[in-house]
C-alpha positions as CSV (number, residue, x, y, z in Angstrom):
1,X,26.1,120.9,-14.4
2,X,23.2,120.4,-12.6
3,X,19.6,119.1,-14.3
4,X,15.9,119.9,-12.9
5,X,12.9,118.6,-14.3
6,X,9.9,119.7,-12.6
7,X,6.7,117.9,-12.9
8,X,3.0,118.5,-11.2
9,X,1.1,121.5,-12.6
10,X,-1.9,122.0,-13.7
11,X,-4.9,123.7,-12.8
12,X,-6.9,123.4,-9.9
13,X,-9.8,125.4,-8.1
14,X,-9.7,127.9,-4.9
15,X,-9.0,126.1,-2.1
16,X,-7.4,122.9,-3.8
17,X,-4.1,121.3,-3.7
18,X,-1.0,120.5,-6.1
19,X,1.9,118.7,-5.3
20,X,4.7,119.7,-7.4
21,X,8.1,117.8,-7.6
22,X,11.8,118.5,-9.1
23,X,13.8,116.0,-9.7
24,X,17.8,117.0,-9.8
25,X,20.2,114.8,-11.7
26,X,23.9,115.6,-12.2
27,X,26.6,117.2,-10.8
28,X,23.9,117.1,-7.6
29,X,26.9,116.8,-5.2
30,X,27.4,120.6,-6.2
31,X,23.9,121.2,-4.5
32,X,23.7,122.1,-1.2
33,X,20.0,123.3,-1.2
34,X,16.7,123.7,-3.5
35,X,14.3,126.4,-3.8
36,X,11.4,127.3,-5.0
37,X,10.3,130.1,-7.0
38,X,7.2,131.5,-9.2
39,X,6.6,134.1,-11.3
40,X,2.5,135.7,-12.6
41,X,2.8,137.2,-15.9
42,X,3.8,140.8,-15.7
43,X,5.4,140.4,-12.4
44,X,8.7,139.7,-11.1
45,X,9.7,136.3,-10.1
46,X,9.1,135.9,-6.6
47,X,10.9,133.6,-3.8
48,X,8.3,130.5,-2.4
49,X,10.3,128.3,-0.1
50,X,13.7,126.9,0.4
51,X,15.3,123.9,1.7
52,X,18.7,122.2,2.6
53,X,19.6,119.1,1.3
54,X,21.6,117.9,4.7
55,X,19.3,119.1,7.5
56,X,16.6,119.5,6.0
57,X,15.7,123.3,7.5
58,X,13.6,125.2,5.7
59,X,12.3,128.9,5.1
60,X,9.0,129.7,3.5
61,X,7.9,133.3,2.2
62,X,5.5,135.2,4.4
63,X,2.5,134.2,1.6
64,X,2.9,130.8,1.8
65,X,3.4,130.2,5.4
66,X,1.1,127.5,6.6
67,X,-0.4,126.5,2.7
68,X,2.5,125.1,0.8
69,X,5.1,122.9,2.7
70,X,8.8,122.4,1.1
71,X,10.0,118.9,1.5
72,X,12.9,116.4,0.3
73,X,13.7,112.9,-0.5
74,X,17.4,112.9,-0.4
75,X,17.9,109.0,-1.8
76,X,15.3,110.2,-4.9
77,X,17.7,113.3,-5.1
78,X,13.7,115.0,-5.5
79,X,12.3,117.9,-3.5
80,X,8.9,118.5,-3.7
81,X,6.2,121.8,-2.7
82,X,2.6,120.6,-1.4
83,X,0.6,123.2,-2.0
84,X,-2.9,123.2,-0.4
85,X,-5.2,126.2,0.4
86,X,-4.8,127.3,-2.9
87,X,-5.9,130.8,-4.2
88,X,-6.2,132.4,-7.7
89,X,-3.1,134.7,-6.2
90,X,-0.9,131.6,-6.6
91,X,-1.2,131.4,-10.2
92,X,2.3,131.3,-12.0
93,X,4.8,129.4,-13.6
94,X,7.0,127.6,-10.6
95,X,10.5,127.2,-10.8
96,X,12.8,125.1,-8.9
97,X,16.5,126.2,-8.8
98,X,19.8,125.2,-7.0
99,X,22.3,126.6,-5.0
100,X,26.0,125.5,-3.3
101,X,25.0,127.6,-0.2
102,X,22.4,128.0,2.3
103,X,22.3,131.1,4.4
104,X,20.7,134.4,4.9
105,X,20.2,135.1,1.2
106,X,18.4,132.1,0.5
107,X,15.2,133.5,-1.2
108,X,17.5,135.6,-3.1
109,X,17.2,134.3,-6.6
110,X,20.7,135.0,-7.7
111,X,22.0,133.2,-5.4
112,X,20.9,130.0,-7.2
113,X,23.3,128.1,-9.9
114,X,20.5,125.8,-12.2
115,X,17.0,126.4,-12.8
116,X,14.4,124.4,-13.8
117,X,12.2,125.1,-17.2
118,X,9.0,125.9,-14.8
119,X,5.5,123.8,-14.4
120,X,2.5,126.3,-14.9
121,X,0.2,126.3,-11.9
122,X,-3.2,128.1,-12.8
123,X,-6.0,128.2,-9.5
124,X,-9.3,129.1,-10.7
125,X,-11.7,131.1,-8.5
């Protein structure tokens, strides 16, 4: 098994910035990337950003592009989600999950094995 603990929340005004981190402990070697997801109450939970563990690629959803950035610090076994620009739109709980493969389906949550119990992220206007 595979243990996330994400840290980093909290709330923030428009146009501020969070950085939010998940750590991954465990069967890690299982992992071959992390992503990141969020859901708004009422909504479904919706795919952020993704990234692989050995090349460190990436792929970001459309309404994130250029705001939050999905990084990694392999040796920490950490992956982390700058989030600047922020807008009351990105208020949610955020999830980080992970998953043995990387490919087309990335931003497809059940592709992903372990989940993390979420950080609430609240952006005031």
């Amino acid at each position: 098994q595979v243990q996330l603990v994400e840290s980093g929340g909290g709330l923030v005004q428009a146009g501020g910035s969070l950085r939010l981190s998940c750590a991954a402990s465990g069967r890690t070697f299982s992992s071959n990337a992390m992503g990141w997801f969020r859901q708004a109450p009422g909504k479904a939970r919706e795919f952020v950003a993704a990234i692989s563990w050995s090349s460190g690629n990436t792929y970001d959803a459309d309404s994130v592009k250029g705001r939050f950035t999905i990084s990694r610090d392999n040796a920490k076994n950490t992956v982390y989600l700058q989030m600047n620009s922020l807008k009351p739109e990105d208020t949610a709980v955020y999830y980080c999950a992970t998953t043995g493969h990387w490919g087309p389906m990335i931003s497809n949550s059940y592709e992903y094995d372990y989940w993390g119990q979420g950080t609430q992220v609240t952006v005031s206007s």
